[in-house]
N, C-alpha and C positions, 0 to 999 in steps of 0.2 A: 188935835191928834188924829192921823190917818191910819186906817188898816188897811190888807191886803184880803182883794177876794182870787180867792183859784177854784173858777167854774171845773168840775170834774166831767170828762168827758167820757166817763162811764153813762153816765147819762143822755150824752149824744145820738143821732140816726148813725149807726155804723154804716148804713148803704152810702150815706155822704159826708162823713169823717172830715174832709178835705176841706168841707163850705163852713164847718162847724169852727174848725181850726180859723178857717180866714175870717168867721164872725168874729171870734174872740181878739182877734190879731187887733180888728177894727174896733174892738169895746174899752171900756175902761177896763178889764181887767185886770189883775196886774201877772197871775200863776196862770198856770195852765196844770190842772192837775190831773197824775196818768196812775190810776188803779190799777197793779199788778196783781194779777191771782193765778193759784199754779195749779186749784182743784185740788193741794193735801191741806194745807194752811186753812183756807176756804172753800166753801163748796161752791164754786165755780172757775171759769177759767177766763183770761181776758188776753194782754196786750204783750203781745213776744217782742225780741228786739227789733225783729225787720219791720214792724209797724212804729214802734218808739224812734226809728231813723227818717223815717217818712212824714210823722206827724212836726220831729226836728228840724226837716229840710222847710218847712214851710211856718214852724214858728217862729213869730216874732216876742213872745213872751217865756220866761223861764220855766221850763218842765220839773214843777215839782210830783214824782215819779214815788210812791208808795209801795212798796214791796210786801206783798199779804202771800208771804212765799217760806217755805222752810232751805234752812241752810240761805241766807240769803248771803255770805260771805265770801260763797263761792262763785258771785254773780257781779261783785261790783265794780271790776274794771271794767267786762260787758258794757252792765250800766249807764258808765261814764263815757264806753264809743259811740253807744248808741243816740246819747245826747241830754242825759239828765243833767241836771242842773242842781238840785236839790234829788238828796235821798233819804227816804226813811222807811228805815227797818222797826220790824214788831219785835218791842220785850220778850213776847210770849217764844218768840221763833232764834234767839239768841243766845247761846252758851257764853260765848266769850264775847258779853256788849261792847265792853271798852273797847278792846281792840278792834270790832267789827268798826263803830265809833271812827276811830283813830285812821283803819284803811280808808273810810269813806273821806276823810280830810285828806291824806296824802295823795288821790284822786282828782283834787281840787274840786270837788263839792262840799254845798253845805251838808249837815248830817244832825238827822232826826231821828225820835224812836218815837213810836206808836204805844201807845196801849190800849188795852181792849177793855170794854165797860166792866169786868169782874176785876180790873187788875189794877191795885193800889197804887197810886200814888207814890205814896210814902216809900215805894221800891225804887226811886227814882233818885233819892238823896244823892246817893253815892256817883252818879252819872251826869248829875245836871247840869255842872259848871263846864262841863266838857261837849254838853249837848248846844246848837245853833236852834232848835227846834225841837216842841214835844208836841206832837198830832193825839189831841187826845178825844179817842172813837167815841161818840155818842150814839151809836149804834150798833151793832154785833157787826162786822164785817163780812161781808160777800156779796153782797148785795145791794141795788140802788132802790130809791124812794121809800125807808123805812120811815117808821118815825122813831122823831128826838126820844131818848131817855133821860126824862126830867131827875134822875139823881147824877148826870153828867151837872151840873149845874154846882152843885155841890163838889166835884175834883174839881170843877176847873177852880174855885175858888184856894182849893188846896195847894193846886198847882202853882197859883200865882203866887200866893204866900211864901211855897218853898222857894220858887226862884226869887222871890223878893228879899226872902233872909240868908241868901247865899250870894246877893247885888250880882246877879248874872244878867245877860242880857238877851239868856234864850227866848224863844216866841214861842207862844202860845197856838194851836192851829185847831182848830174845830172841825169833825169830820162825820157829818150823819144827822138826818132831818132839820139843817139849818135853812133857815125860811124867814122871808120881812116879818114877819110875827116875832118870831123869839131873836133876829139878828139885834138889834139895840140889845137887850139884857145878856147876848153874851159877849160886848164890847164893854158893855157897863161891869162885866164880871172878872174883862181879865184876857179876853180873846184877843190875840191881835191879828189873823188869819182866820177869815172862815171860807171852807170848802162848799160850796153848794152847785149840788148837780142838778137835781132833779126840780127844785124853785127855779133854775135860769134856764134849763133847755123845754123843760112844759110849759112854757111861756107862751104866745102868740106874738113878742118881739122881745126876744133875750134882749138884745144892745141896751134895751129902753130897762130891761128889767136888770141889767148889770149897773145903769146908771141909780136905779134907785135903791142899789145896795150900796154904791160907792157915796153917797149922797145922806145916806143916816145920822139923823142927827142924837149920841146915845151920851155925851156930857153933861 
């Protein structure tokens, strides 16, 4: 059974964005994942469109594209010029999920929803079958190289159960202090996507260190 990793390039040297992009192009990778912050959602601020078009022009892997942004409904055709591939919006940042959901599909992306470490699971029921993906935060967002929050371990377990009892074929995405330490245990839990930025770009040869996340053996 294979998973996908999507190195986050919040974690990259922004002086050389470009070299970062053309490593991953070069790696096993298989995502390329773009943190959006707007500074009211999270306390920081990141990657506007005209950088999301540029890092597109020169990817060869799909832009799975995060939105840690409020109103994000009103951004998703944006989005989808600028070159995402995958979208996913936060629970916490959605009045009307479904439909936000539902636009992101009529855009011809896939469509994901986030949750944030305080935010159940269980609020998912009603959304799941309709969801392609659920990123679920193991870290408070806004920021790179936290660490894991060991009761994430425990929703994803939830997670999988629910999409298991509803036979969906959402995926699972891991987002916050995933590391070769804990990646086997959260494949072994149910993960089928993990995000790791700050394990692949603190590296002294990412490529080497994407091969030995692609290379895990957690069966």
């Amino acid at each position: 059974m294979s998973y996908k990793l999507a190195p986050s390039i919040l974690s990259a040297d922004f002086l050389h964005l470009g070299d970062a992009i053309t490593m991953l192009n070069q790696s096993e990778a298989d995502w390329i994942h773009v943190d959006v912050m707007d500074g009211v959602f999270v306390p920081n601020l990141t990657f506007g469109f005209s950088i999301i078009k540029q890092i597109k022009s020169v990817a060869k892997k799909p832009l799975d594209v995060h939105l840690m942004i409020t109103q994000p409904e009103r951004y998703i055709k944006d989005f989808k010029a600028a070159g995402a591939d995958i979208l996913t919006v936060q629970y916490e940042a959605c009045t009307h999920l479904h439909r936000t959901i539902h636009q992101i599909k009529e855009e011809g992306m896939k469509a994901a929803v986030a949750i944030n470490p305080h935010t159940s699971v269980s609020l998912l029921k009603d959304i799941i079958s309709d969801l392609d993906m659920v990123l679920l935060m193991s870290v408070n967002p806004g920021f790179a190289a936290q660490k894991f929050i060991d009761h994430s371990i425990t929703k994803l377990r939830e997670l999988r159960t629910l999409i298991d009892e509803h036979q969906s074929k959402t995926l699972i995405e891991i987002d916050g202090g995933v590391s070769m330490e804990n990646a086997s245990l959260l494949l072994r839990k149910g993960a089928n996507v993990l995000v790791a930025g700050n394990a692949v770009f603190n590296t002294p040869n990412p490529i080497e260190t994407i091969h030995q996340f692609k290379t895990i053996i957690w069966e």
